[in-house]
N, C-alpha and C positions, 0 to 999 in steps of 0.2 A: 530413660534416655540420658546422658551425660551431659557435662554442660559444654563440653565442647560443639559436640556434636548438633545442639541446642545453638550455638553460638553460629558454626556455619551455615545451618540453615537462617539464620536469622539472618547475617550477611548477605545470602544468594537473595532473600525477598527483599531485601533493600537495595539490593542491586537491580536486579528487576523491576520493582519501582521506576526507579532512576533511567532506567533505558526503557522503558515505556512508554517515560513521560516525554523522551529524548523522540521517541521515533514518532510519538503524537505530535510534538511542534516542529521537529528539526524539517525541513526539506518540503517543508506547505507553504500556501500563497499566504501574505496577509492580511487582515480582516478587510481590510478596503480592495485589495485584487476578489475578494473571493467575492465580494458584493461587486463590483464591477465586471467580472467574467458569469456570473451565473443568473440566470433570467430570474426576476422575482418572483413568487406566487403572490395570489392575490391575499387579503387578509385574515380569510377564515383558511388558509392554507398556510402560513406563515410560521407555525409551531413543526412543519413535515421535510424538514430541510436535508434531514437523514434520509431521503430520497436521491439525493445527486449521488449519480453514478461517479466511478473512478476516472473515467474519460472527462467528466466535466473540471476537475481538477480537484473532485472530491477521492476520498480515501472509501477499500471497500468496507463493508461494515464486519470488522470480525467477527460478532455473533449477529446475523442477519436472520435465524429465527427465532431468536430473542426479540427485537427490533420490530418482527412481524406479527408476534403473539400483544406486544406490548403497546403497539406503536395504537394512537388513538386513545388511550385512556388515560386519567388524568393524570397518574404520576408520572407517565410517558412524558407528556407534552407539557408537564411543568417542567420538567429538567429540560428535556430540550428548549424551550422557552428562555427558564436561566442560562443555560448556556449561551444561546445568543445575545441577550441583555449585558452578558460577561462579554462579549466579545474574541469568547474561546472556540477555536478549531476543533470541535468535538462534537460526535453522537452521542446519548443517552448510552451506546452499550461501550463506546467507549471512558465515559467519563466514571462508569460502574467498573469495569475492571481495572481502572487504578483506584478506586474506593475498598475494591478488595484487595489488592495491594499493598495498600496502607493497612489495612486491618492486620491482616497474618504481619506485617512486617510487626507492626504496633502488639498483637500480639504476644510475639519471641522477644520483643527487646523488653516487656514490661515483664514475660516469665523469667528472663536472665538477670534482670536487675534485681529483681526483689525475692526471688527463690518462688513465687505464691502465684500458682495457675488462677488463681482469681482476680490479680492483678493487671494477669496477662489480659484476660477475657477483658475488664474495664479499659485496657490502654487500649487491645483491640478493637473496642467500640468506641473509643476516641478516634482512631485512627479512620475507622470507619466512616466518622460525621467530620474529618478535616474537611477534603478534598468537595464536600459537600457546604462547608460554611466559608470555603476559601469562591467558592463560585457565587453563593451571595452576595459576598462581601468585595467582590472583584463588579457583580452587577450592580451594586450598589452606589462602589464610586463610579463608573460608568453612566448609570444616570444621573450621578452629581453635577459629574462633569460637561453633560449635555445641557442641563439644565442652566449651570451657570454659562455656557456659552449661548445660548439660546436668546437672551437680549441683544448681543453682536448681533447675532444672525438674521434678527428680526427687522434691526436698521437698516445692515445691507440688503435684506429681501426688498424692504421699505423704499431705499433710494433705486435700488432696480426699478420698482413700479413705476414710481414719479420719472424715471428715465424715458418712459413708455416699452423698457420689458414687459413682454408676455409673466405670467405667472413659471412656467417651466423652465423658461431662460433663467428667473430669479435662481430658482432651484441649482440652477446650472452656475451661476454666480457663487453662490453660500457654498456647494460641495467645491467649489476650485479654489477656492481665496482662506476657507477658513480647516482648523486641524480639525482630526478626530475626535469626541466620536459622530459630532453631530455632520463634519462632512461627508462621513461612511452614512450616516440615514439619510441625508440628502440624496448621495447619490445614485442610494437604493431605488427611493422614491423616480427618477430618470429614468434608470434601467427599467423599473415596471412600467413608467407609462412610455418606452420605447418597442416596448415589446407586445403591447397589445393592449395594457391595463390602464382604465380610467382613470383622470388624477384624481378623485375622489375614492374611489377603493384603493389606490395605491397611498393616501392619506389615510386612509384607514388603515393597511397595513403597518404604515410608521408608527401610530398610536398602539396599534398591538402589540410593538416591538418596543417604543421606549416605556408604557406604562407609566406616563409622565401630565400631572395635571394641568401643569405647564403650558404640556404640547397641545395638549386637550382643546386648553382654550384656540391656540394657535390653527390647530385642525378644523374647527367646528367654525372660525372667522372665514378661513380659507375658501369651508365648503360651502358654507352661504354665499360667500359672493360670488363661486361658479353659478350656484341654481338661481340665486337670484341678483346680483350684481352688486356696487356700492363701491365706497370711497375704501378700499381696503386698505393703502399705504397707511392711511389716517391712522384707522381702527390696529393695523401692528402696530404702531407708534404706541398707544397707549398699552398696550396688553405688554409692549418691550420694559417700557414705565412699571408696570406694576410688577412682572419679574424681576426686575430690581431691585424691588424693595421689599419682596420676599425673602428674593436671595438674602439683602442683607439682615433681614429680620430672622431666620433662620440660624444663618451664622451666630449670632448673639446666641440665640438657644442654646445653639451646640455647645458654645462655651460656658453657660449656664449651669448645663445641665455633664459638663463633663466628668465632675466629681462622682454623679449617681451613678454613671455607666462604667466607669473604674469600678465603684463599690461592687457593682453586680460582676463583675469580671472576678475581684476577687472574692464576691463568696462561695461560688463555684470553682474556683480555681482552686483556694487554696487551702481545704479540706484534703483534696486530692495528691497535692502534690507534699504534702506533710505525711500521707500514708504512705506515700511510696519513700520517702525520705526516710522515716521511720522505720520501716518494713527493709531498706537496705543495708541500716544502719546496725539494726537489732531482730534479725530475722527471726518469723516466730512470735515476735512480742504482739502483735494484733488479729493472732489466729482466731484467739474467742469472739472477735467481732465476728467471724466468718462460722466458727464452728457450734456455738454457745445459741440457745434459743433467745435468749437475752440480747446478745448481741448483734443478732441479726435484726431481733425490733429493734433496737436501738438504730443502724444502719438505715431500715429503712425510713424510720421516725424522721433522721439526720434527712432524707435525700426529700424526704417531702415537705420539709423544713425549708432547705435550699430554694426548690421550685418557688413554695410559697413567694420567699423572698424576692426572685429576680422575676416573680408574675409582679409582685407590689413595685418594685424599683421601675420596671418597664411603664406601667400603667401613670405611676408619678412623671414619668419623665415623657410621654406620651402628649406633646403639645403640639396642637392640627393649628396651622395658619394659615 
């Protein structure tokens, strides 16, 4: 096949892409209309969201026996699960056909840059794990961002009670006064106990959904004092306290430790992108790594090398508070 020929295709999957991603987000509700139009489930149903039909203001599911063969098992309901903690408009079998999107796209552009289908194959399996580390990473500040908003939220829940609000009304308070994303869980937590769901299982759903220790404590104050009563304004007051100083003990960390997390960034990184520079450069010159028995131990020696290192970097930098 030619490089042009090589070249168009590679354009058309990157178009594709691009208008994929365009007709997954373009013309949907936002993360707060779609929690505030759609009935909640209760918590051990919370991962099956790729059940709303298209009438409900959900989209239909392009591969639906896909979805059906999958749906229940655990990498099923992990992806869907991040997705929602991402706070992205997507099913599991949509968020896999732009994962293969990215791959063929990644691909053709790593065989056209560098001449070397082995290239292709490694950028294709980068391309692969984007769209997959980009929902992590998209989940992750999302529950950052809960978490540090979550001492606010705890005061104004706190001056609602002392007001003599109901618990639900608070709830009603925190989702209308304060931004995303902790107002979209709040005002999840409404809709479910609107529509039939106890506020204790619909607390429970919220902990499934932010996976947050945080909230945990928050959750497990809440539901004590439904089953058995108490001074609860009090009891948020302190737990508000001590997220605080989480939070800001944490922060410290992360700036502690931001030197380790660049390191690991670039020992994986930049082996990689040296070959392809390489390989562009002077096409041919690191064929032996590929073709040569020698060189291939030597590659995999490198790659288990790498792992090693960003197990040990991770591990150092792994501090539980």
């Amino acid at each position: 096949m030619d490089p042009l020929t090589l070249a168009v295709i590679g354009g058309v999957l990157v178009f594709g892409l691009i208008v994929a991603m365009l007709l997954v987000f373009a013309g949907n509700p936002s993360v707060s209309e779609r929690l505030m139009d759609t009935p909640g489930p209760t918590s051990q149903e919370v991962v099956h969201r790729d059940r709303l039909p298209a009438e409900s203001g959900g989209r239909a599911d392009p591969l639906p026996q896909l979805s059906e063969a999958l749906r229940g098992t655990a990498f099923w309901d992990d992806v869907q699960m991040n997705l929602l903690r991402a706070g992205l408009l997507l099913r599991p079998s949509e968020a896999l056909i732009i994962s293969v999107l990215a791959m063929f796209a990644g691909l053709i552009i790593g065989w056209l840059v560098t001449g070397q289908p082995i290239f292709g194959v490694l950028t294709g399996g980068l391309g692969l794990t984007i769209p997959y580390v980009v929902m992590i990473q998209r989940a992750a500040r999302r529950q950052s961002a809960l978490t540090s908003q979550l001492p606010d939220a705890l005061d104004m829940l706190s001056s609602a009670l002392r007001s003599g609000y109901a618990l639900t009304r608070g709830f009603q308070v925190v989702s209308s006064q304060m931004h995303p994303p902790i107002s979209e869980e709040f005002h999840r937590v409404l809709q479910e106990v609107q529509v039939g769901i106890s506020v204790t299982d619909a607390l429970g759903g919220l902990l499934t959904r932010s996976k947050s220790y945080d909230l945990e404590l928050v959750v497990a104050a809440m539901q004590t004092q439904l089953t058995m009563g108490g001074n609860l304004s009090e009891v948020l007051d302190n737990i508000a306290g001590m997220i605080r100083e989480r939070v800001r003990l944490q922060g410290e960390i992360d700036a502690a430790t931001s030197e380790g997390r660049l390191s690991a960034i670039i020992l994986v990184a930049m082996p990689i992108a040296m070959a392809v520079i390489i390989s562009a450069v002077s096409p041919g010159y690191l064929n032996p790594l590929f073709q040569e028995r020698v060189g291939i131990m030597m590659l995999l020696g490198a790659g288990a090398l790498m792992l090693m290192g960003v197990l040990i970097i991770r591990k150092l930098l792994d501090i539980d508070i």
